[in-house]
C-alpha positions as CSV (number, residue, x, y, z in Angstrom):
1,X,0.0,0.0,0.0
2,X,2.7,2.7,0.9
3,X,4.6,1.9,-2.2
4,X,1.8,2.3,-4.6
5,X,0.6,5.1,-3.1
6,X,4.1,6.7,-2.8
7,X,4.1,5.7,-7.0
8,X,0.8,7.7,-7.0
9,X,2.2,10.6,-5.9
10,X,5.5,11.5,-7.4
11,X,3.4,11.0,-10.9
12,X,0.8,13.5,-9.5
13,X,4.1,16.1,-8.4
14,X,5.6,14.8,-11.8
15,X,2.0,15.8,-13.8
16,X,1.9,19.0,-11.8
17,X,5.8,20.0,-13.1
18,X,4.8,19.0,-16.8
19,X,2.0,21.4,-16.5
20,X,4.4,24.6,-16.0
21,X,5.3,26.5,-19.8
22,X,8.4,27.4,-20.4
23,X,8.4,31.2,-21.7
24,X,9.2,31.6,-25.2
25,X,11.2,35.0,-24.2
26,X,14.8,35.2,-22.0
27,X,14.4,38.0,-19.9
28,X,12.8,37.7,-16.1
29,X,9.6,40.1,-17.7
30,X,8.4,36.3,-19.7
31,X,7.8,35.1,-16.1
32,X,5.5,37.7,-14.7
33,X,2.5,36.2,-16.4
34,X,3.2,32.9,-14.8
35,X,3.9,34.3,-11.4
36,X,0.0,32.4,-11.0
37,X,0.7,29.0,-12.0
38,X,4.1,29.2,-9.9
39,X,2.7,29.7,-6.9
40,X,-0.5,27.3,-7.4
41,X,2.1,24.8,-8.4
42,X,4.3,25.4,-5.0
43,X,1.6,25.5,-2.7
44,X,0.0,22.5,-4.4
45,X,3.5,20.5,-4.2
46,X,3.4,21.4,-0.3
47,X,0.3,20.2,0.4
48,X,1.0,16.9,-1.8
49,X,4.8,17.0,0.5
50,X,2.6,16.9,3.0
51,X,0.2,14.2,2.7
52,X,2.9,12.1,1.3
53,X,5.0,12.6,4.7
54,X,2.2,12.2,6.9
55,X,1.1,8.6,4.8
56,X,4.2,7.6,5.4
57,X,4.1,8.0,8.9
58,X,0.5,6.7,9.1
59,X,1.3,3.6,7.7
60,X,4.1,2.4,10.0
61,X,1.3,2.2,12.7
62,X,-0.3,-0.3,10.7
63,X,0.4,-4.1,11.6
64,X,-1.9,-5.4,8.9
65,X,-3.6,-4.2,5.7
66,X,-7.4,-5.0,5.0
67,X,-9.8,-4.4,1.9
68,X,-11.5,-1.9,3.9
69,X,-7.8,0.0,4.7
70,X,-7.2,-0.4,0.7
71,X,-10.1,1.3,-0.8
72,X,-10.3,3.9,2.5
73,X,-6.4,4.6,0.9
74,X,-7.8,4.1,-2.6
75,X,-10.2,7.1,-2.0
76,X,-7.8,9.2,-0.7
77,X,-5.3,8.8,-3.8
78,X,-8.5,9.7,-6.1
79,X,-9.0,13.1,-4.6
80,X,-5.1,14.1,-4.7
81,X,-5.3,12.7,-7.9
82,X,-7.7,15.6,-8.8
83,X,-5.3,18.5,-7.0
84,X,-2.9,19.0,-10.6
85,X,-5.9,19.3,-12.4
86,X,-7.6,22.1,-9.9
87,X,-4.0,22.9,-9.5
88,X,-3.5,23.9,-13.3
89,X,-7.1,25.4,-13.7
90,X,-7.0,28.0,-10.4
91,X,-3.4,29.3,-11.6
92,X,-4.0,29.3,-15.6
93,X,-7.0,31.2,-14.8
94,X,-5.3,33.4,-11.9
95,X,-7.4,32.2,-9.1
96,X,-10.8,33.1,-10.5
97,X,-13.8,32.4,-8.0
98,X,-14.8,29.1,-9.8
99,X,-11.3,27.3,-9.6
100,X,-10.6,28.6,-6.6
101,X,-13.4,27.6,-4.7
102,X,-13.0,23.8,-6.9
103,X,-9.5,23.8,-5.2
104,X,-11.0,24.1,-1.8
105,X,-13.5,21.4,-2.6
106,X,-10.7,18.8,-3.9
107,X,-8.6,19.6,-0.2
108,X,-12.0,19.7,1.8
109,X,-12.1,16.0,-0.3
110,X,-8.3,14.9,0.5
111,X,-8.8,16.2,4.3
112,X,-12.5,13.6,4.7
113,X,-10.7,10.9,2.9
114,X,-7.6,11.4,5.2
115,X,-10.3,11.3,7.9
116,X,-12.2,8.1,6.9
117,X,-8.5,6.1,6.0
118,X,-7.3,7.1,9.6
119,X,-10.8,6.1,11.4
120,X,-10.5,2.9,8.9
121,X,-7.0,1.7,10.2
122,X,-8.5,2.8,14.2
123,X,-11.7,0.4,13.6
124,X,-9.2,-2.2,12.3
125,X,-6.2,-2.2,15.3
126,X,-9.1,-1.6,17.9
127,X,-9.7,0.4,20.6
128,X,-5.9,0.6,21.9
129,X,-4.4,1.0,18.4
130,X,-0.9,3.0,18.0
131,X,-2.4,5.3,15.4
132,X,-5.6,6.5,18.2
133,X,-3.6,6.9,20.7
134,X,-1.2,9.0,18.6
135,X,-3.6,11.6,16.9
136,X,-5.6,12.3,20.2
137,X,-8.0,15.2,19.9
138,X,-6.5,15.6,16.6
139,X,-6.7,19.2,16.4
140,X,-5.2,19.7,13.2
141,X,-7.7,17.2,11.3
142,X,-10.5,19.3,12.9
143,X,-9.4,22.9,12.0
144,X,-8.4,22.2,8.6
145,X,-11.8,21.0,7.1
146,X,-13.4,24.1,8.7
147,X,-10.8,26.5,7.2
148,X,-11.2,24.8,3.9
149,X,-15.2,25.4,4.0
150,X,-14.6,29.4,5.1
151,X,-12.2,29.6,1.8
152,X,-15.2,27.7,-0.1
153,X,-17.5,30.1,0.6
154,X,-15.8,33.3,0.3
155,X,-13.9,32.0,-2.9
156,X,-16.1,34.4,-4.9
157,X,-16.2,37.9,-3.3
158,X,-12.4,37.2,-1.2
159,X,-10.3,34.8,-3.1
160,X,-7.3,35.9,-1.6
161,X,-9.0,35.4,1.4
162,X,-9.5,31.8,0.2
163,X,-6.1,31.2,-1.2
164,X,-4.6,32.6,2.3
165,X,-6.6,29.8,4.3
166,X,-5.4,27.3,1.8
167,X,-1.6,28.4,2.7
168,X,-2.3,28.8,6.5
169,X,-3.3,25.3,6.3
170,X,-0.5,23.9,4.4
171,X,1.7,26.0,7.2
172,X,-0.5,24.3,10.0
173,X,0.7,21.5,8.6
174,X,3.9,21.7,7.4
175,X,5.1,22.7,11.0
176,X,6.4,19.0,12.1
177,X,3.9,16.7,14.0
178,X,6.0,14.0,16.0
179,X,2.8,12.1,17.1
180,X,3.4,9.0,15.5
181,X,6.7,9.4,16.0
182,X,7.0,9.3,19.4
183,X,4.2,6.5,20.0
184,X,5.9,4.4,17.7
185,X,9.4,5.1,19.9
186,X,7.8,4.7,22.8
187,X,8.4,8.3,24.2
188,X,4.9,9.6,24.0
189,X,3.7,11.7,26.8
190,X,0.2,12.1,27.7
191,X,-0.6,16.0,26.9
């Protein structure tokens, strides 16, 4: 499972790069009209960085893989699957309301899914499993579906209200979470 979905996402970081034009013209003016696409492209890799780190980390509290585990994972995969499409569209477009709010969707997607495959593995290793005792309250996984829904709705009168929520919860994220980590060491502490 963690090696096909690691497959699955270097080609969706792979698709995303393919998507960025080179400019026909040498000077740094040529870029300007891709500033846009750049930085859809970079915060889109993040969040993809992101997911990919935290599956990986996800997936070492697992002691056995079930049908249910594989399409929960399977599910997840088809919504970051849709994030270089949504990805291209919001930054060829330069975060029109439609796109941007279709971005939000596809994360608000990815951030369930996430849900449902953690909740899946839980049900799975029981009541006393590694992976519940290391996300706790979880408070992460609860803001970020929230923020995603605010940026959803004001995508079309403050879309750079939207696209700042989408980066504030790529930073919320990005900032290290040592959870699993330390459960899996055996130097968790209860908080």
């Amino acid at each position: 499972m963690e090696a096909f979905s690691d497959g699955v996402i270097a080609i969706l970081i792979t698709i995303m790069v393919l998507d960025l034009k080179v400019p026909l013209a040498t000077d740094l003016r040529a870029l300007v009209p891709l500033v846009p696409v750049l930085l859809t492209y970079v915060l889109s890799f993040i969040y993809l960085g992101i997911y990919w780190n935290n599956h990986h980390h996800l997936l070492q509290t697992i002691e056995r893989v079930t049908g249910g585990m594989l399409w929960a994972n399977l599910h997840l995969l088809f919504w970051l699957s849709l994030i270089p499409f949504t990805t291209g569209w919001m930054g060829e477009n330069h975060f029109a309301p439609v796109p941007t709010a279709l971005y939000g969707i596809v994360l608000l997607m990815a951030a369930i899914a996430w849900w449902i495959l953690q909740h899946r593995i839980i049900a799975t290793q029981g009541k006393h499993s590694l992976l519940r005792r290391a996300i706790g309250g979880d408070w992460k996984g609860n803001l970020s579906p929230v923020l995603y829904l605010i940026a959803i709705a004001v995508a079309n009168s403050a879309r750079w209200i939207s696209l700042g929520l989408y980066a504030l919860v790529a930073l919320v994220w990005l900032i290290p979470d040592r959870r699993i980590e330390r459960i899996l060491m055996g130097t968790d502490r209860q908080e």
